[in-house]
ROFIMI-376357 format. One line per field, with one value per atom (N, C-alpha, C): chain; atom name; residue number from 1; x, y, z; residue in one letter. Coordinates in steps of 0.2 Angstrom, whole numbers. Example, Ala and Ser with C-alpha at 12.3 -4.5 7.8 and 13.67 -1.06 7.14 Angstrom:
% residues 2
kette	c(A|A|A|A|A|A)
atom	c(N|CA|C|N|CA|C)
nr	c(1|1|1|2|2|2)
x	c(66|62|66|64|68|64)
y	c(-28|-22|-16|-11|-5|0)
z	c(39|39|39|35|36|39)
rest	c(A|A|A|S|S|S)
//
This chain:
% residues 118
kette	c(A|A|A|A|A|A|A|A|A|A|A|A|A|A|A|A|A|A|A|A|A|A|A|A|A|A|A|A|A|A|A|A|A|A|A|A|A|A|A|A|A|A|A|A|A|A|A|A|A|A|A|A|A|A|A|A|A|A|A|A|A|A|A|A|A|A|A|A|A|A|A|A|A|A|A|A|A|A|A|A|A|A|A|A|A|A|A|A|A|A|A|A|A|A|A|A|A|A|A|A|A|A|A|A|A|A|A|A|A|A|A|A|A|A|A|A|A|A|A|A|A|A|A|A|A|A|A|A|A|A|A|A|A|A|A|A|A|A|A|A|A|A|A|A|A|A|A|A|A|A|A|A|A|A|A|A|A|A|A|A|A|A|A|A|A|A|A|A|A|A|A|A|A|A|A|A|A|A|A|A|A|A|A|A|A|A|A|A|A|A|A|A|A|A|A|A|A|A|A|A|A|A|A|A|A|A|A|A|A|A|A|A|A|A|A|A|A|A|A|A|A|A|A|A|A|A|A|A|A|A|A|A|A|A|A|A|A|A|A|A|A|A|A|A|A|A|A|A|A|A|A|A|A|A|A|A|A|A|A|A|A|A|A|A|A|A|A|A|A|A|A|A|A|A|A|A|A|A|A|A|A|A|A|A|A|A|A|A|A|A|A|A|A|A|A|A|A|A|A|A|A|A|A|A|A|A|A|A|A|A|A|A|A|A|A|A|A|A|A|A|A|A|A|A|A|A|A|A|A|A|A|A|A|A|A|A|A|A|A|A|A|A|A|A|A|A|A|A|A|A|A|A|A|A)
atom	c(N|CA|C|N|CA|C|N|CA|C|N|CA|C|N|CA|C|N|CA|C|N|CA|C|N|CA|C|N|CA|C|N|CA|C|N|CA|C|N|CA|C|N|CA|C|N|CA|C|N|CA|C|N|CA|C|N|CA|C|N|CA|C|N|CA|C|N|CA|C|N|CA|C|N|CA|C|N|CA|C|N|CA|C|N|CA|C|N|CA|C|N|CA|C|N|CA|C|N|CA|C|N|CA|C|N|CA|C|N|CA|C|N|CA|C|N|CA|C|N|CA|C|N|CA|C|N|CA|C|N|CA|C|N|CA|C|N|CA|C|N|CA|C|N|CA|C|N|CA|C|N|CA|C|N|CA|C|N|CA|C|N|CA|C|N|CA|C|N|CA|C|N|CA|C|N|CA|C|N|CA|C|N|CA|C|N|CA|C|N|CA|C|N|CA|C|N|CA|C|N|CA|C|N|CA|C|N|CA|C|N|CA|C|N|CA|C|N|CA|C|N|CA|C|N|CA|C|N|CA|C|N|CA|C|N|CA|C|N|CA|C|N|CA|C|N|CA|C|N|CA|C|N|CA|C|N|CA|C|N|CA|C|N|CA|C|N|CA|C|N|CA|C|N|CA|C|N|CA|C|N|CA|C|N|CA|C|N|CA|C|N|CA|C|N|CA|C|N|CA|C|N|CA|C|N|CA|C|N|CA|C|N|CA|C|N|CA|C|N|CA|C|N|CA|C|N|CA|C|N|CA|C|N|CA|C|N|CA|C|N|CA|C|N|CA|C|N|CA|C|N|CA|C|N|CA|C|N|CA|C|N|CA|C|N|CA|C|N|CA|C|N|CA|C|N|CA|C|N|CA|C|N|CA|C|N|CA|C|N|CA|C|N|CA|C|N|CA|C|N|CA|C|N|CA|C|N|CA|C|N|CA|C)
nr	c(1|1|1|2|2|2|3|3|3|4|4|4|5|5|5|6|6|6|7|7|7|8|8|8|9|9|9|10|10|10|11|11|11|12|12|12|13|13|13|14|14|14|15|15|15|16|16|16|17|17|17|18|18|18|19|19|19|20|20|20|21|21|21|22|22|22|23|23|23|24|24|24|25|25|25|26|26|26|27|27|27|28|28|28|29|29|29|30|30|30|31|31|31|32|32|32|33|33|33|34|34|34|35|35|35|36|36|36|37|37|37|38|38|38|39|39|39|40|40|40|41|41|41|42|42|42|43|43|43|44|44|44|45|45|45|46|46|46|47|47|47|48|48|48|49|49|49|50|50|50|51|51|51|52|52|52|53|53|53|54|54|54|55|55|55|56|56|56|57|57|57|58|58|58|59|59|59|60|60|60|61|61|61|62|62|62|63|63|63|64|64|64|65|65|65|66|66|66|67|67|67|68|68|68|69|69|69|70|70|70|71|71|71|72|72|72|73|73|73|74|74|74|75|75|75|76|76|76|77|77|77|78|78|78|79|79|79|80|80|80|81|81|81|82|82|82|83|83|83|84|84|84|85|85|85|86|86|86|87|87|87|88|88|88|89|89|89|90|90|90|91|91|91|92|92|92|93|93|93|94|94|94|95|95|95|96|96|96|97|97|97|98|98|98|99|99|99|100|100|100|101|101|101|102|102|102|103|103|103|104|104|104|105|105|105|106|106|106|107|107|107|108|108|108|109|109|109|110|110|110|111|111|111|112|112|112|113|113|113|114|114|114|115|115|115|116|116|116|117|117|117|118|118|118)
x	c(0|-4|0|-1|4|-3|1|-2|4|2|7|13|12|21|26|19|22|18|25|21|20|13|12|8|13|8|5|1|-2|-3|-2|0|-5|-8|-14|-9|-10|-9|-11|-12|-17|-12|-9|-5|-6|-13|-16|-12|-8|-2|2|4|9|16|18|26|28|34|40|44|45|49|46|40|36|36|42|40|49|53|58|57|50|48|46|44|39|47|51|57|59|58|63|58|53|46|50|49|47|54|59|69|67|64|61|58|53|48|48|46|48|43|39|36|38|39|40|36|30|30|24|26|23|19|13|9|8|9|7|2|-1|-8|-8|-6|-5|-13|-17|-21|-19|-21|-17|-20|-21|-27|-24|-27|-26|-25|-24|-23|-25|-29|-31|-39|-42|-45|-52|-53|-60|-59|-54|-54|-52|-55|-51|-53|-49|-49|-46|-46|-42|-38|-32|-28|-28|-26|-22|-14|-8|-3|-3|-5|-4|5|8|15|17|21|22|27|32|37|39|41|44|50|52|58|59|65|66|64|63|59|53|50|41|44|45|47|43|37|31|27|28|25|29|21|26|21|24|21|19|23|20|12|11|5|-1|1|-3|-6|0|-1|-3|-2|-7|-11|-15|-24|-26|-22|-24|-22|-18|-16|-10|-6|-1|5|12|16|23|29|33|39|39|46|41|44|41|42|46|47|47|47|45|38|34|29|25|22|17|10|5|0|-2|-7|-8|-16|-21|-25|-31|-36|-41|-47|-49|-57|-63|-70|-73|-75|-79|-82|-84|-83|-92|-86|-83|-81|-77|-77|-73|-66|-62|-54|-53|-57|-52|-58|-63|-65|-62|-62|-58|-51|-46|-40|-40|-48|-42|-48|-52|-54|-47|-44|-40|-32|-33|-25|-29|-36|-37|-37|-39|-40|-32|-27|-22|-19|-20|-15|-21|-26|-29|-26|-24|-21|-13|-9|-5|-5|-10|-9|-13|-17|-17|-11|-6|1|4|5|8|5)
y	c(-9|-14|-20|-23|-31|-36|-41|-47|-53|-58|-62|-61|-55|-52|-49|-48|-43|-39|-32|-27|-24|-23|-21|-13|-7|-4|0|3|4|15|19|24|25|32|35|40|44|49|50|58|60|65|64|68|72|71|73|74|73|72|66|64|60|61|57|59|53|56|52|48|44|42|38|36|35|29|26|19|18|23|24|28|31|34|30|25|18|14|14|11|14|20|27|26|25|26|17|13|6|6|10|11|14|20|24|22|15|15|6|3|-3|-9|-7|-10|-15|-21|-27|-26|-24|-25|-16|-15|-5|-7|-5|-5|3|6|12|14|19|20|27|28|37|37|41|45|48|48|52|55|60|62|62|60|62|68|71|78|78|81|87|85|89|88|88|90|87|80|75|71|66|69|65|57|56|48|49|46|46|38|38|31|31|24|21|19|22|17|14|7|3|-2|0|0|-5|-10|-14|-15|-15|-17|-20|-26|-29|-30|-32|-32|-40|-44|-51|-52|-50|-53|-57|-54|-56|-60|-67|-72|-74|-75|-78|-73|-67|-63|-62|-62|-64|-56|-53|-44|-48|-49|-51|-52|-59|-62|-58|-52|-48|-42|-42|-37|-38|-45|-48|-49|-48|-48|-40|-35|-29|-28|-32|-32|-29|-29|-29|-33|-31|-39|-36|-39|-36|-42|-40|-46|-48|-54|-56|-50|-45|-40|-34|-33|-28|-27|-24|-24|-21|-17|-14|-14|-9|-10|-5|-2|5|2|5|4|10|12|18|16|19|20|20|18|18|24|28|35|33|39|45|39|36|32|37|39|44|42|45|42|40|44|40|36|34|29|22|22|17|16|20|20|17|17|14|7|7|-2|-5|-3|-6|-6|0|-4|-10|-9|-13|-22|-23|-26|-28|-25|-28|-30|-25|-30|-36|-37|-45|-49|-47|-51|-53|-49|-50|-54|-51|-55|-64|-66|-71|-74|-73|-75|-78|-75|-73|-81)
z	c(72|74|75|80|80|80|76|75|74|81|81|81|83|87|79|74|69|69|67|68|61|59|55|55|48|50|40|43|39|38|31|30|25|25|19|18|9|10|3|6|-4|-5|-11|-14|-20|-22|-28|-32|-34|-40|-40|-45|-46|-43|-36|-33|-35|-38|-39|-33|-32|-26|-23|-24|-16|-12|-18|-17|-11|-12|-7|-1|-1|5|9|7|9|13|7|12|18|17|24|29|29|33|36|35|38|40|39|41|47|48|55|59|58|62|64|70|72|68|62|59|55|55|52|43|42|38|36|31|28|23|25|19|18|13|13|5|5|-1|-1|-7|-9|-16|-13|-19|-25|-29|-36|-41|-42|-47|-55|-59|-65|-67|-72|-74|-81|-85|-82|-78|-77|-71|-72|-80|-84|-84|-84|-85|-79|-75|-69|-66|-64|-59|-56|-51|-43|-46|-44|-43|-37|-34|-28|-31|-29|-28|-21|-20|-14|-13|-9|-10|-3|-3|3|2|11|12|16|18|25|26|32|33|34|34|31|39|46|53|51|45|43|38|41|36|31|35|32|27|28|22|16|11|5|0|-1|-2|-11|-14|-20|-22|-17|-18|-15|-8|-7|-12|-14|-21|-27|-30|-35|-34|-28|-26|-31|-29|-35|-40|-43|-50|-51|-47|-46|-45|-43|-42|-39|-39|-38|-34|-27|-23|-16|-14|-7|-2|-2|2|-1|-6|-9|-15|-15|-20|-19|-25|-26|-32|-31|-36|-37|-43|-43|-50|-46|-49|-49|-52|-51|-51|-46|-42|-47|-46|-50|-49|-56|-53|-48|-45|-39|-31|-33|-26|-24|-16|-12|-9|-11|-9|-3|1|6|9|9|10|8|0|-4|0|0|2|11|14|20|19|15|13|10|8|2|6|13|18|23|24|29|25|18|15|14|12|12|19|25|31|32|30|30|29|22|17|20|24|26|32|37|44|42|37|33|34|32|30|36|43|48|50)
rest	c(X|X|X|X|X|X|X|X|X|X|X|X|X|X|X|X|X|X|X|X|X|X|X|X|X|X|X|X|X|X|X|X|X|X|X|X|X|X|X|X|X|X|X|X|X|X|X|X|X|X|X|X|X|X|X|X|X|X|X|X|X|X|X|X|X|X|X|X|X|X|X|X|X|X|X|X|X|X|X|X|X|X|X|X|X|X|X|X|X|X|X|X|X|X|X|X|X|X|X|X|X|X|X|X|X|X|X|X|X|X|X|X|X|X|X|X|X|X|X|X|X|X|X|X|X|X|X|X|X|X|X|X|X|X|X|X|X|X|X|X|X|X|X|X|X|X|X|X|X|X|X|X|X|X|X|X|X|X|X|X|X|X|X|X|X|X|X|X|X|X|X|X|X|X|X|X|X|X|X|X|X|X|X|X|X|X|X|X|X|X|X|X|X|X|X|X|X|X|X|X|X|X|X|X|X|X|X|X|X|X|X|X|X|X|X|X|X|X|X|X|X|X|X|X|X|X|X|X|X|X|X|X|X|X|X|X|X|X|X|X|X|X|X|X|X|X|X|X|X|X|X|X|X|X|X|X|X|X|X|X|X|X|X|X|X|X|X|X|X|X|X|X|X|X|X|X|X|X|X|X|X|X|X|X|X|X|X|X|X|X|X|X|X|X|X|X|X|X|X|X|X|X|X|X|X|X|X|X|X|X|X|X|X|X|X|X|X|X|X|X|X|X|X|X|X|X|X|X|X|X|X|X|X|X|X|X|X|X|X|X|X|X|X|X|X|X|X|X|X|X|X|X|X|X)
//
């Protein structure tokens, strides 16, 4: 999606495990694709599975075109923090809340957050 001639995109994914990397995958995704700035949101489940919760890692990256966005301060809105172009947060769902509906409140809630900035 563009907004004010940034383009902004936005990635779901449910991994029901904890992936290692993802925060480099986020970098190779936003290297492939002509998006100014990646938000991306992977689902997570706890283990074992008596005791489960879903997490969000919510993970943003831009590239230095999106001057005005600053990924930090969008990511401190979830309790998270990190760099003006790099940053992330990981936070978990209250019970009985369905993943993916949370996960795409929570990228549409951050690219706000971002086209706010622009």
């Amino acid at each position: 999606r563009s907004y004010r001639g940034i383009e902004i995109a936005s990635v779901a994914v449910a991994t029901g495990r904890y992936v290692s990397g993802l925060a480099q995958i986020a970098e190779e995704l936003l290297a492939l694709t002509a998006a100014d700035v990646l938000l991306l949101a992977a689902t997570v489940d706890d283990e074992p599975a008596a005791a489960k919760r879903t997490w969000i890692d919510l993970i943003g990256r831009a590239r230095p075109s999106a001057v005005s966005v600053d990924l930090r301060e969008v990511m401190a809105s979830f309790g998270g923090g990190g760099h003006a172009r790099a940053a992330a947060a990981s936070f978990s769902l209250p019970p009985g809340r369905a993943a993916d509906d949370a996960v795409a409140a929570v990228l549409l809630d951050a690219r706000e957050r971002v086209e706010a900035q622009i």
